[in-house]
N, C-alpha and C positions, 0 to 999 in steps of 0.2 A: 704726309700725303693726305690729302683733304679728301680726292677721290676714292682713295682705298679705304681709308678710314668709313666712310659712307658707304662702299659696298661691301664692307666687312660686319656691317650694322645689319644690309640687308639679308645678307647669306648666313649670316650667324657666325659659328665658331669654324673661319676658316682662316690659313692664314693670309697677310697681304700680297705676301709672293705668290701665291698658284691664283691669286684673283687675278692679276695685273698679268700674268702668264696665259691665262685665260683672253681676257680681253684682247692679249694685242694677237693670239693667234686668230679670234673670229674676225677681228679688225683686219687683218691682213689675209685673211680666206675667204672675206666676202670682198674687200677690194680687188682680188684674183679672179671671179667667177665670171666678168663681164670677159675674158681674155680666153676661159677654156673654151674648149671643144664642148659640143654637149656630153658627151658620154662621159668626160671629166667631172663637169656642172654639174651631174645630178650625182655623180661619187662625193665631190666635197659641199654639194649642199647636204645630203644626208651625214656628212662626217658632223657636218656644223650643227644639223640637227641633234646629234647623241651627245655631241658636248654641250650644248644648249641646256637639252634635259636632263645630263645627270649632273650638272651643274646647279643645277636650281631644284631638283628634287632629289630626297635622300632613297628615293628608290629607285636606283640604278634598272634594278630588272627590270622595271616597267617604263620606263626610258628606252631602251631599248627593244624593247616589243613595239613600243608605238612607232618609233624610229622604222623599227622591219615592218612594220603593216606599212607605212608612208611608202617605204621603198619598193612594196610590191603592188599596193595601190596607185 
C-alpha cells in the first residue's frame, strides 16, 4: 500500500493499521457533518479535532487542551 507506506514515513513509527483506521474514520465523520443537527456538528467536529491532534502530535495533553479551549471558545 503505497498510501500507508507514505503516511507511515510522515507520522513516524506507527503502524499501517491504526493510519488507514484513522483515515477512513475522519473520512467518514466529515462526510457525516453536512447531515447533523448543529448540536451534533459541533460534538463530532471537536471529536475530529482531538483525533487530528493527537494524531499528529506526540503530546496527547496538549491536544486536548487546545481541543477544550476550541470547544469553549
Amino acid at each position: 500500500m503505497i498510501f500507508a507506506d507514505s503516511l507511515s514515513e510522515f507520522w513516524g513509527d506507527v503502524s499501517d493499521d491504526y493510519l488507514l483506521i484513522l483515515l477512513l474514520t475522519v473520512a467518514t465523520s466529515t462526510a457525516l457533518i453536512p447531515f447533523l443537527s448543529k448540536k451534533y456538528r459541533r460534538y463530532l467536529t471537536v471529536l475530529l479535532l482531538v483525533i487530528t491532534l493527537t494524531s499528529l502530535t506526540s503530546r496527547s495533553v496538549l491536544a486536548l487542551q487546545i481541543a477544550g479551549s476550541a470547544l469553549i471558545g
